[in-house]
C-alpha positions as CSV (number, residue, x, y, z in Angstrom):
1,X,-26.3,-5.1,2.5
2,X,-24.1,-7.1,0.0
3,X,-26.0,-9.0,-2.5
4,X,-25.4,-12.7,-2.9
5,X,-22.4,-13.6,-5.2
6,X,-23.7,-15.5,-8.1
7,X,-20.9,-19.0,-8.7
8,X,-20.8,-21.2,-11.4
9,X,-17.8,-19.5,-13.2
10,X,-16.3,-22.1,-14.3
11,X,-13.1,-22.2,-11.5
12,X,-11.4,-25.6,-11.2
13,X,-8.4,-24.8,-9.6
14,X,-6.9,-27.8,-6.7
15,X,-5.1,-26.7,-3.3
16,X,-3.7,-29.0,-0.9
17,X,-3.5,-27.1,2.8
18,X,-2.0,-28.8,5.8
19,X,-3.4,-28.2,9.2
20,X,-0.1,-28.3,11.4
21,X,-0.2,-26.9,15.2
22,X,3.5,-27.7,16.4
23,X,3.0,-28.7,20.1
24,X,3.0,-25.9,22.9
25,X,6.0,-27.1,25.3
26,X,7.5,-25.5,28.6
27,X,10.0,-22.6,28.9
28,X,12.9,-24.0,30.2
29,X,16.5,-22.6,30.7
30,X,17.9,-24.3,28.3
31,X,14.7,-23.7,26.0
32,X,16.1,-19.8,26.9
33,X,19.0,-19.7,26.6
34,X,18.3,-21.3,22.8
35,X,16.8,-18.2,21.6
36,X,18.4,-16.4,18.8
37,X,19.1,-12.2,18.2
38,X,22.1,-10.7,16.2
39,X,25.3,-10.7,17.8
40,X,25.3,-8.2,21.0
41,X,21.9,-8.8,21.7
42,X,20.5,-10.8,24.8
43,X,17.2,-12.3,25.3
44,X,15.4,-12.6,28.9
45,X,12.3,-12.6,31.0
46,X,11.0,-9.4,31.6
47,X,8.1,-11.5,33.2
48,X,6.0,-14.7,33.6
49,X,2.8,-16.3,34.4
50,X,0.6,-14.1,32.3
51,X,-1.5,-16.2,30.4
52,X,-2.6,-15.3,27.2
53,X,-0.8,-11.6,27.5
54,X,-1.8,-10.3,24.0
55,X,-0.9,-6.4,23.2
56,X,1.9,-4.2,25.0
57,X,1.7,-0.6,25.7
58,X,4.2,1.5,27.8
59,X,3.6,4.8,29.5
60,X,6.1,7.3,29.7
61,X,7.2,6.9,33.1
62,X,7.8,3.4,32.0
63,X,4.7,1.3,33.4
64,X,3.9,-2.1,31.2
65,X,0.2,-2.5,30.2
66,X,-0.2,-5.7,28.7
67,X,-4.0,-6.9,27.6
68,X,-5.0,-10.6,28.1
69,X,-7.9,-11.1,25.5
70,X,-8.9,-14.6,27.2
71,X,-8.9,-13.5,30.7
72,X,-10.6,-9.9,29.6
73,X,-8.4,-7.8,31.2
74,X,-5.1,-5.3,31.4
75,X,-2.6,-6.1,33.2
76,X,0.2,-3.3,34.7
77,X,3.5,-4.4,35.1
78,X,6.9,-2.1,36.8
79,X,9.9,-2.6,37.0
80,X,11.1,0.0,39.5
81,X,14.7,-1.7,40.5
82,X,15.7,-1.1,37.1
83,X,16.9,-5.1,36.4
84,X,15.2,-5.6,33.3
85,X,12.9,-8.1,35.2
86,X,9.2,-7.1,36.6
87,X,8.9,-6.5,40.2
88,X,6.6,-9.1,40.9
89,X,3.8,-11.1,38.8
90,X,1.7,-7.7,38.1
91,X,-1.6,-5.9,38.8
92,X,-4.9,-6.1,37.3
93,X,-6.1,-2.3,36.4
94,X,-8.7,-2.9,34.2
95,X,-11.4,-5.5,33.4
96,X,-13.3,-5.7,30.5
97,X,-14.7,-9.0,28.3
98,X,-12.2,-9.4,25.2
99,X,-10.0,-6.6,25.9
100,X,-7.1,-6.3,23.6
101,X,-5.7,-3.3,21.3
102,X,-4.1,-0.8,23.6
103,X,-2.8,3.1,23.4
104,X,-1.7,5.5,25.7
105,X,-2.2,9.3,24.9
106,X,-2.1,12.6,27.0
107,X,-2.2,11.1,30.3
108,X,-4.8,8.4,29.4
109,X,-5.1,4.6,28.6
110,X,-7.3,3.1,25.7
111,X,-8.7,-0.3,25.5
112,X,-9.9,-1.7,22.7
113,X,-12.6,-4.7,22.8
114,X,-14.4,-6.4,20.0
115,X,-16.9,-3.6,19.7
116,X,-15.9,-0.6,22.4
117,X,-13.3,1.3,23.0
118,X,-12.6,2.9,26.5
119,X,-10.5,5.0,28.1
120,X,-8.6,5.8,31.8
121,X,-7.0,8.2,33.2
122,X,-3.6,7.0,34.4
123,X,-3.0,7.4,38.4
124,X,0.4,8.7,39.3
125,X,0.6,4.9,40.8
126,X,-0.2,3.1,37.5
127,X,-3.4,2.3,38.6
128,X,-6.3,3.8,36.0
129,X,-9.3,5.8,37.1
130,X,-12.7,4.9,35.7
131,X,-13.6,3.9,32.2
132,X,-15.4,5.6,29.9
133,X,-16.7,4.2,27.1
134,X,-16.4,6.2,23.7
135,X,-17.5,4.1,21.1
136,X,-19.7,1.1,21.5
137,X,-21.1,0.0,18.0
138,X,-17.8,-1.4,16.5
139,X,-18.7,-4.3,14.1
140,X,-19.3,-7.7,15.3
141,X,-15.9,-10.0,15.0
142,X,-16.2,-13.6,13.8
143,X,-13.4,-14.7,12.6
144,X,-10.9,-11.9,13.6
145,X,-12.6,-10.5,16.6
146,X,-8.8,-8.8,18.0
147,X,-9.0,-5.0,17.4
148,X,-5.4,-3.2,17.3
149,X,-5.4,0.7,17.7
150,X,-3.0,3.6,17.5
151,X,-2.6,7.3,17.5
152,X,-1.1,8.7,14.5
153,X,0.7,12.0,13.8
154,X,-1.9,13.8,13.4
155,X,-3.7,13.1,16.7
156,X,-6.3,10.8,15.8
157,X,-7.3,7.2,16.5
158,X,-6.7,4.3,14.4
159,X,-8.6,1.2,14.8
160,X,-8.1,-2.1,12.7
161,X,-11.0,-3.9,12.0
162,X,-10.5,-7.6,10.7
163,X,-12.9,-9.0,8.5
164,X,-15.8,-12.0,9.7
165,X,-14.3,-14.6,7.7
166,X,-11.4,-16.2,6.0
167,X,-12.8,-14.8,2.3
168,X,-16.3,-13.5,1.7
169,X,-17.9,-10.4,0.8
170,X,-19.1,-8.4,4.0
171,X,-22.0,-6.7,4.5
172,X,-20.7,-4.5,7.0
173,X,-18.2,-2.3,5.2
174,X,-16.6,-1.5,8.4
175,X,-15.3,-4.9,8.3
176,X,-12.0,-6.1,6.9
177,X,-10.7,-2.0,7.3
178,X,-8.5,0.7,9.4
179,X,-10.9,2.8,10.9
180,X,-10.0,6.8,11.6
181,X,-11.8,8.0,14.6
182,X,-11.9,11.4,16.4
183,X,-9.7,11.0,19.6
184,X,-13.4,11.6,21.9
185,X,-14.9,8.1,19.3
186,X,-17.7,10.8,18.2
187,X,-17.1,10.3,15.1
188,X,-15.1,8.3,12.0
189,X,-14.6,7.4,8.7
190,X,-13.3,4.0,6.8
191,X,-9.1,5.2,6.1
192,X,-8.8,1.9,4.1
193,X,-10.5,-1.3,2.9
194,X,-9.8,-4.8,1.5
195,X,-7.3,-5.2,5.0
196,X,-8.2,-9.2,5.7
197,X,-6.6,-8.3,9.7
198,X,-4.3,-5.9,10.0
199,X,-3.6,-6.1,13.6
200,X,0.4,-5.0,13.2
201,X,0.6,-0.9,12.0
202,X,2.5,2.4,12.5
203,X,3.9,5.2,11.2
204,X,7.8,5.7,9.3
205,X,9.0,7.9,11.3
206,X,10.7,10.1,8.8
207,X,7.8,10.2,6.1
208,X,5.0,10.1,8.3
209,X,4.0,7.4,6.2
210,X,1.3,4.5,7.3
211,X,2.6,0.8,6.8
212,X,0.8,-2.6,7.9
213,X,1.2,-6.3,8.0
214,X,-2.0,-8.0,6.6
215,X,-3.0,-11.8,7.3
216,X,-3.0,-13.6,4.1
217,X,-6.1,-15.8,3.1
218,X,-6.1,-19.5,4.3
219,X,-6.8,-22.8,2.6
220,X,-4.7,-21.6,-0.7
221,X,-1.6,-24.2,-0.4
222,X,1.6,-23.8,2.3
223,X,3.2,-21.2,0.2
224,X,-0.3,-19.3,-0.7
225,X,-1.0,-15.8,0.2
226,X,2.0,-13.8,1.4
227,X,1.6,-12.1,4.2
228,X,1.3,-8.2,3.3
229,X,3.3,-5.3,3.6
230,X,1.4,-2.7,2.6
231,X,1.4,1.3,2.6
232,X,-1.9,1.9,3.9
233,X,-3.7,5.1,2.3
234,X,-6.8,6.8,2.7
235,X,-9.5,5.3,0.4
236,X,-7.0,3.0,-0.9
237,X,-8.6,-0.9,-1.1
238,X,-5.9,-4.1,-0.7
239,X,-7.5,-6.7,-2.7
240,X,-9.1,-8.8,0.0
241,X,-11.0,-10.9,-0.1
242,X,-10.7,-11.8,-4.3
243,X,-7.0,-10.5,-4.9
244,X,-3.4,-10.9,-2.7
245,X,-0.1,-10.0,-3.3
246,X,0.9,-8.4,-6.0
247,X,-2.0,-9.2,-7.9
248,X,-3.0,-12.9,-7.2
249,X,-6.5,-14.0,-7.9
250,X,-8.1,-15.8,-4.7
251,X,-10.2,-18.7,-6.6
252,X,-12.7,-19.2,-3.8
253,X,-14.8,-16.0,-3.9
254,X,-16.7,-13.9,-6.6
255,X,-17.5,-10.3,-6.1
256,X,-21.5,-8.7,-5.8
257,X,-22.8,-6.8,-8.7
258,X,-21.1,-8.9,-11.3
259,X,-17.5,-7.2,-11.0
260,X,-15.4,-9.4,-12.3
261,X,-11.7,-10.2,-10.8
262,X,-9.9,-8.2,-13.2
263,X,-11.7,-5.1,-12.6
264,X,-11.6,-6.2,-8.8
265,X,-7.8,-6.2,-9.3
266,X,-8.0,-3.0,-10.8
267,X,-9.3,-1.2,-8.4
268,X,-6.6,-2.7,-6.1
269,X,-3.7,-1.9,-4.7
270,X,-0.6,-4.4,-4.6
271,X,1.5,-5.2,-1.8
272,X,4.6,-3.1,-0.9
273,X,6.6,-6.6,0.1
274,X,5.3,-10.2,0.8
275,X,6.3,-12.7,3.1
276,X,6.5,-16.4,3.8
277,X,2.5,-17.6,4.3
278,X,0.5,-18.3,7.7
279,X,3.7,-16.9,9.5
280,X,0.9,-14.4,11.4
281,X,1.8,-11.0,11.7
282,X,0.6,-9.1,14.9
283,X,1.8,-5.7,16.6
284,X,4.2,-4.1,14.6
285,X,6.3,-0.7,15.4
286,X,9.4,1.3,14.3
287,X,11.7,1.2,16.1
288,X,12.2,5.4,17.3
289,X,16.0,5.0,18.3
290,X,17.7,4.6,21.8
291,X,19.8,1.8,23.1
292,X,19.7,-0.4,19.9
293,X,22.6,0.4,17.3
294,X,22.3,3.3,15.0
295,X,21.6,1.2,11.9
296,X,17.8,-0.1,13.8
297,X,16.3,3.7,14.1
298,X,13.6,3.8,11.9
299,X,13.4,0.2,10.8
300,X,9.7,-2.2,12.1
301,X,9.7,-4.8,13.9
302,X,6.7,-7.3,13.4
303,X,5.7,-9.8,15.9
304,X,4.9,-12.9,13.9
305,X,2.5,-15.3,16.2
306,X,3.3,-18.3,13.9
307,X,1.1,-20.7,11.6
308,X,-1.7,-23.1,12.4
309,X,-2.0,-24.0,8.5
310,X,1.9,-24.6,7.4
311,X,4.0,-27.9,6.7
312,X,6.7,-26.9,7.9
313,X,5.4,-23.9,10.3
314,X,6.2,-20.6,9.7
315,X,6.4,-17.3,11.9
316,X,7.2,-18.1,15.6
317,X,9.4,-14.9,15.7
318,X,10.0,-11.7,15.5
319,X,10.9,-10.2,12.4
320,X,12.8,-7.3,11.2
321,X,11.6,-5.0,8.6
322,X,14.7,-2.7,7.1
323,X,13.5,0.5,5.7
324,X,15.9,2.7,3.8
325,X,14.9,6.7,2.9
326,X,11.5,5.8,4.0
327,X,10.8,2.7,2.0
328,X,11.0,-1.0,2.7
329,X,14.3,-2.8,1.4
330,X,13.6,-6.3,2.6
331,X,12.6,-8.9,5.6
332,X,15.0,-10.6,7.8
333,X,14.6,-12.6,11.4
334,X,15.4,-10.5,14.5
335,X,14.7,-12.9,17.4
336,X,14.0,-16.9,16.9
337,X,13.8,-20.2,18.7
338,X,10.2,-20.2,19.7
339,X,10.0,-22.9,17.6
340,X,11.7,-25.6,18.9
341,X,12.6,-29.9,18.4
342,X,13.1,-29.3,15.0
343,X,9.7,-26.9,14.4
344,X,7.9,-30.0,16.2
345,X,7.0,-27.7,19.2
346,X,7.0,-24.4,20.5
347,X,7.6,-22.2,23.7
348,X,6.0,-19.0,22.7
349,X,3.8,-17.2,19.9
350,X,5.0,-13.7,19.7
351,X,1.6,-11.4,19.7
352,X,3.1,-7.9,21.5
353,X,5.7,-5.4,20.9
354,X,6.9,-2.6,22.6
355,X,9.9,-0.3,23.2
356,X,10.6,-0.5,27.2
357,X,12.0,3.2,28.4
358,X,15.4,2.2,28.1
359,X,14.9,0.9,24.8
360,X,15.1,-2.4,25.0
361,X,12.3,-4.3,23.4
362,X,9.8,-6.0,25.0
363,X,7.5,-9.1,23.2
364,X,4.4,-10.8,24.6
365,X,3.8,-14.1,24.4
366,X,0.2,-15.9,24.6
367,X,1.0,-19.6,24.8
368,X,3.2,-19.4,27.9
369,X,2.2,-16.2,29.1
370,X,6.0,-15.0,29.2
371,X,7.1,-11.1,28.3
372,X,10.5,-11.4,27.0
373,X,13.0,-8.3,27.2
374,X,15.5,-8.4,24.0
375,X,18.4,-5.8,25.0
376,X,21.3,-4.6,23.5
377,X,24.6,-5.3,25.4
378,X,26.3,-2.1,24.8
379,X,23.1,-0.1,25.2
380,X,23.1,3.5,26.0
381,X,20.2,3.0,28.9
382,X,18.3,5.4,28.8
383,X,16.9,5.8,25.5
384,X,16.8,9.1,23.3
385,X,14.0,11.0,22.9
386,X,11.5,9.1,20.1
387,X,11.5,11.1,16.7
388,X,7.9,12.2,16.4
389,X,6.4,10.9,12.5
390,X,5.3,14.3,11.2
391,X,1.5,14.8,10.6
392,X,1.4,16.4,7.4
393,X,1.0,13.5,5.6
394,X,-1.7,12.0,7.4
395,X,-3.4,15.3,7.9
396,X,-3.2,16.0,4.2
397,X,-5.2,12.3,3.4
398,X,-8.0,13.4,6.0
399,X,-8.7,16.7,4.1
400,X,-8.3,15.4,0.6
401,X,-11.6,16.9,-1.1
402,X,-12.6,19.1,1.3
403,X,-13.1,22.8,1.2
404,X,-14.9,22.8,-2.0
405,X,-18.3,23.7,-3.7
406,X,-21.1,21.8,-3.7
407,X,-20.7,19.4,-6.7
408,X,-24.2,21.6,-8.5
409,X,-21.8,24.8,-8.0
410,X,-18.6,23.5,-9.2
411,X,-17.4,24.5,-12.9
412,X,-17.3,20.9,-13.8
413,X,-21.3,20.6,-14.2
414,X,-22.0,23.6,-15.3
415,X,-25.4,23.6,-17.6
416,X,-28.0,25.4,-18.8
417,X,-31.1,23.1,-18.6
418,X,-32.9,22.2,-15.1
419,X,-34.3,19.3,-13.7
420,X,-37.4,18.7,-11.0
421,X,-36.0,16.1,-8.1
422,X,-38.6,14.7,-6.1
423,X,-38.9,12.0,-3.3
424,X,-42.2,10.1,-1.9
425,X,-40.8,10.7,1.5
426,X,-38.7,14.0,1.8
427,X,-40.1,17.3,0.8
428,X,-38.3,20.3,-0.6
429,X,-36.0,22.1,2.4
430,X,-38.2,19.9,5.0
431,X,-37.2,17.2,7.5
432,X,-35.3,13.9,6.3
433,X,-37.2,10.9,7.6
434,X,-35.3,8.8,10.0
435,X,-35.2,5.8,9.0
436,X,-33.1,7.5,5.8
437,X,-30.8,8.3,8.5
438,X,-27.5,6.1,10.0
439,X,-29.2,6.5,13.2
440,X,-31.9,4.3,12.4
441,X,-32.6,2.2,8.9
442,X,-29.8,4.0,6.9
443,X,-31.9,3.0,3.1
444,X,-31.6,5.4,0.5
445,X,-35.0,7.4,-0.4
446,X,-37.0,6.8,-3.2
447,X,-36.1,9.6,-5.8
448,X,-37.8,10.6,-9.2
449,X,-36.7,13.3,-11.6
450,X,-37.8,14.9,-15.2
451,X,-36.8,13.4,-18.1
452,X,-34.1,15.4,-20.4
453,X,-34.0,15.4,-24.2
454,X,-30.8,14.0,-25.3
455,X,-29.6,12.5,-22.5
456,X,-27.6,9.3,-22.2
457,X,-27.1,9.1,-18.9
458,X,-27.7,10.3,-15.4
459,X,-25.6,10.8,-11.9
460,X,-26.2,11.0,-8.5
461,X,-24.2,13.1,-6.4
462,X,-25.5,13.7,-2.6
463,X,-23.6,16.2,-0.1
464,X,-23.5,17.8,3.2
465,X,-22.4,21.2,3.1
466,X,-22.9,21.5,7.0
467,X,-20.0,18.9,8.2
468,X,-17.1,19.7,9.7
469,X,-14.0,19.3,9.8
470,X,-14.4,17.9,5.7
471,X,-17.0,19.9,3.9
472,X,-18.9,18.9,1.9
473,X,-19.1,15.5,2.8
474,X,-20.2,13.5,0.2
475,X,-23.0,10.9,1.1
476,X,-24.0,9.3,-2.2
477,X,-22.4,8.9,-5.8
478,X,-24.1,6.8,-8.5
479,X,-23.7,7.7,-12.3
480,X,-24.4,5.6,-15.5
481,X,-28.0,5.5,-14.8
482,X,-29.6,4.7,-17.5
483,X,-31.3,7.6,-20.1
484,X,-35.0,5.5,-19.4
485,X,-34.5,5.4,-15.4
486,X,-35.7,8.6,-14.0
487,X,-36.8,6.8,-11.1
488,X,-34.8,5.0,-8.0
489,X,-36.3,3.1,-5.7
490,X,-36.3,3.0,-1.7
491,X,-33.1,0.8,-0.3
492,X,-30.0,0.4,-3.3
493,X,-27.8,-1.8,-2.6
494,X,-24.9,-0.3,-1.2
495,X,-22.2,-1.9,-3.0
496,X,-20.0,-1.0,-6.4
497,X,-22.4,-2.1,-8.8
498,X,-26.0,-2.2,-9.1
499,X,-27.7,-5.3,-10.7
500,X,-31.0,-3.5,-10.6
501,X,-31.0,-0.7,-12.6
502,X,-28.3,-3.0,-14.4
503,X,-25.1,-1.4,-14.2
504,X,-25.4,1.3,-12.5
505,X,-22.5,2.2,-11.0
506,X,-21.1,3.6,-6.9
507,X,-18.4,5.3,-5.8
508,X,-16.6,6.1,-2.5
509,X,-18.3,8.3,0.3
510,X,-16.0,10.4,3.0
511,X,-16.5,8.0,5.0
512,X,-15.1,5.3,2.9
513,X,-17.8,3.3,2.1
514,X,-19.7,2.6,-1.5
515,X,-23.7,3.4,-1.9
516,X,-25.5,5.6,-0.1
517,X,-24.7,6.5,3.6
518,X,-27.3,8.6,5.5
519,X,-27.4,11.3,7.3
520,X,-25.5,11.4,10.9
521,X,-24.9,14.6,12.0
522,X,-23.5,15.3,16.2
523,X,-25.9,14.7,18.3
524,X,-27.7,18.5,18.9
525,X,-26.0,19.9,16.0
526,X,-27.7,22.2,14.4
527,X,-29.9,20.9,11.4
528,X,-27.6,19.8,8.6
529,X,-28.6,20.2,4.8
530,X,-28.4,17.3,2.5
531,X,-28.4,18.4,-1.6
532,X,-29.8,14.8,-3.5
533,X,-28.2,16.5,-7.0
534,X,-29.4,15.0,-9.9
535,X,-27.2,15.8,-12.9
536,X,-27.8,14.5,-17.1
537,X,-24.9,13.7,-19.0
538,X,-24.9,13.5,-23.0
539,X,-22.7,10.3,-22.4
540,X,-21.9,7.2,-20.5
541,X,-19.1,7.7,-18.1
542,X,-15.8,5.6,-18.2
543,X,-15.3,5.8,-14.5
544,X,-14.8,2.7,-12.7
545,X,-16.5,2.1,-9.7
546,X,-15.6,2.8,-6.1
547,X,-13.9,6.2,-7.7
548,X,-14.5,9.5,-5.4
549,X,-16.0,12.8,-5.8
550,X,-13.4,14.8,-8.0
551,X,-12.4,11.4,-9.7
552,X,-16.5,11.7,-10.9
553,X,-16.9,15.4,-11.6
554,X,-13.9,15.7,-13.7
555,X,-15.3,13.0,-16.3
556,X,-18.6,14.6,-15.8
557,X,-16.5,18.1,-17.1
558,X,-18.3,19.1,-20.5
559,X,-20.9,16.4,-20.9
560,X,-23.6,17.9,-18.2
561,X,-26.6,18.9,-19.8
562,X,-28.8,19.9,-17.0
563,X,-28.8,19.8,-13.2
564,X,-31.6,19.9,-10.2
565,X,-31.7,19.2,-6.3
566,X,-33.7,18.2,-3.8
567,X,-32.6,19.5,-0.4
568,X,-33.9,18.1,3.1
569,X,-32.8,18.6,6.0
570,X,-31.7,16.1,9.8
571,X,-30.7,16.6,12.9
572,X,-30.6,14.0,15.7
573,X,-31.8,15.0,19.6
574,X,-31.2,12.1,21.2
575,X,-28.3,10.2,21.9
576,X,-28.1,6.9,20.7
577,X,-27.1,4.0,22.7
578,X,-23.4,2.9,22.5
């Protein structure tokens, strides 16, 4: 859990926000035939009457699947004629409270919820078999509660996860992130952090790279925070909630453990590009090639739902995002004319986006409950077969510091003195209590070593050698402990710096999370082994906080006086509840 953030920092820094919610009006002809796309394009009803339709998939036989988070359902939509217009008003396939982020892999559809995921077999019909659920301990949602997900390149599934609140410190670490998750939801790890709602994300399709739209904070002025283009990398963290942009300072919060903003801001990454605030980015894709022009392969297209917290409003549209040799060149508007009278009202707030199987492009709508099909005029039809973002890239991230030594056997802490690790509640080589274990308490153990001559400092470096497919996966790093600590109590904070011992300092585990993460091996696995490695360092390391593994043992390289374990071992029988 996050500690409280101490205030009284002296800040004194004025914002004036607006509250500004043009008025929701009719779709009329006229309203139509008022909407805006380049020259060649058309805009028209694909179909009608939805509600609030929310997220868009498409199979590859062409079926629609559109989610309705309000009415907690999916809804299938065809369009078997071929006239660019649904057969009729759709089909209800799936019911389930909150549904909303959609995928479609090998045959199957997935339904994301606030905290599940499930997944259907697709009937040659359209209809879906029965669902299963594969993950059911998501975090709870607050603020954001609309979970996006994808399969990337490399064949596993992405889940954003927005965070509770406009801008606090969470203690769910979960929160506010892009989750990586095995395809089956047995298992996953934190990809990125400091992601304030990234509900809009996907893969360049030449790079294999990962970009996202991020929600900028509210209640920091009309023009304040940009909303984010980032690259989104594994163990990377954005800023949120104390830094935006390119390295704005976000006057309402303060970070736990006494970090201050400038160290905050340099453990963060910037944005890639920024655009206008509140404008509300949603689902976001690239576009693969087909019946759009040449120059649109490979550029995004972002859904922007519009602002709530703008004068004048911003958003209502969809927005065009022009990548060039695999980087972002710049924004420009695609479609507009939701907002209409002058930006008074509006007849849609763009939330979906989808390439249809002739490649047209499809965008849901939640206010009026309207899919709108944007088409190219001298189109192709059928579209070209979508070039597949390659999974090296992605792959690559996943494995980073795997298929190493344990950190006691690597030449980096190589010593010649020993130390004696004990715990009040595991013994040498025997059974790890649960409630040490994600499956129940998750606390850290209590832990007590020997004393060493001449040391100035201590580190902490827990691992599982038995984990697959990254081994060994690291559980635990803490270093600067103090030369007079030799003792740690039961239940650390799990955060980036301790207050008690003072300054004692965290970094990243595999799974993407600072401080101590327990045990949570497969269910039935074998036991695993978990080495608690004690190390003592003739120095203080000038590491920041939040670093990783190898970012830790190379500092440690040449200053490691002496080394001991304490090994224990889990495995878990029973299956949790979901």
């Amino acid at each position: 859990m996050a500690a409280l953030a101490q205030q009284g920092d002296g800040t004194d820094v004025p914002i004036r926000t607006n509250v500004f919610k043009p008025a929701k009006v009719d779709l009329t002809h006229e309203r139509l035939a008022a909407i805006q796309a380049p020259a060649g394009f058309g805009v028209t009803v694909f179909a009608n009457g939805l509600k609030n339709a929310r997220i868009l998939a498409v199979a590859p036989d062409g079926t629609v699947y559109v989610s309705r988070r309000d009415q907690g359902d999916v809804v299938m939509l065809r369009d078997q004629d071929g006239d660019g217009r649904a057969d009729d008003g759709g089909r209800i396939v799936a019911n389930r409270a909150g549904a909303h982020g959609l995928a479609i892999r090998d045959g199957s559809l997935y339904i994301a919820t606030v905290k599940e995921i499930f997944k259907a077999p697709i009937k040659p019909d359209g209809t879906l078999g029965e669902l299963e659920m594969l993950i059911g301990d998501l975090p709870d949602s607050g603020q954001h509660p609309n979970r996006t997900i994808a399969f990337g390149p490399d064949g596993m599934l992405y889940i954003s996860v927005g965070s509770t609140c406009n801008a606090c410190n969470e203690s769910n670490p979960e929160n506010a992130t892009l989750l990586r998750a095995t395809p089956d939801g047995k298992s996953r790890t934190i990809f990125a952090s400091g992601l304030r709602n990234t509900i809009g994300f996907g893969w360049e399709p030449r790079t294999g790279a990962l970009w996202g739209m991020d929600h900028g904070i509210d209640f920091l002025g009309d023009d304040v925070q940009p909303e984010e283009l980032n690259r989104i990398e594994r163990g990377r963290q954005y800023g949120w909630p104390h830094i935006w942009g390119a390295g704005g300072v976000n006057p309402q919060s303060t970070p736990v453990g006494e970090i201050s903003k400038e160290q905050w801001k340099a453990l963060s990454t910037p944005m890639v590009l920024g655009y206008t605030a509140h404008a509300a980015p949603m689902q976001m894709l690239f576009y693969p090639g087909g019946s759009f022009p040449a120059e649109y392969t490979g550029d995004a297209f972002v859904a922007m739902r519009g602002s709530w917290n703008r004068n004048p409003a911003s958003g209502y549209e969809i927005l065009r995002v022009r990548f060039a040799d695999g980087q972002p060149q710049k924004f420009e508007p695609f479609v507009t004319g939701f907002l209409t009278d002058g930006g008074r009202t509006h007849i849609a707030r763009p939330v979906g986006l989808a390439v249809a199987k002739d490649g047209a492009l499809l965008m849901s709508d939640d206010a009026n409950g309207t899919i709108y099909r944007v088409a190219y005029r001298g189109g192709a039809g059928q579209m070209a077969a979508a070039a597949t973002p390659p999974a090296g890239p992605m792959q690559q991230q996943a494995m980073r510091g795997g298929g190493v030594p344990l950190a006691k056997d690597r030449e980096e802490t190589r010593a010649a003195g020993a130390i004696t690790v004990t715990s009040a509640t595991i013994a040498p080589q025997a059974a790890i209590p649960a409630k040490h274990s994600e499956y129940a308490d998750g606390v850290s153990p209590q832990l007590t070593w020997t004393a060493v001559a001449g040391a100035r400092s201590y580190a902490i470096v827990m691992e599982d050698p038995d984990a697959r497919p990254v081994t060994p996966f690291v559980h635990w790093l803490a270093w600067n402990i103090p030369a007079s600590v030799t003792h740690l109590p039961e239940g650390l904070q799990e955060q980036l710096r301790l207050t008690e011992p003072d300054g004692v300092l965290q970094g990243a585990t595999t799974r993407g999370s600072p401080g101590y993460y327990g045990p949570r091996p497969p269910v039935m696995d074998a036991p695993h082994r978990y080495h608690f490695q004690v190390f003592a360092l003739d120095t203080m390391l000038q590491v920041p906080p939040g670093a990783d593994r190898d970012q830790l043992l190379a500092a440690m390289r040449g200053h490691v006086v002496a080394q001991g374990e304490l090994v224990g071992t889990f495995q878990q029988q029973v299956k949790p509840p979901k």
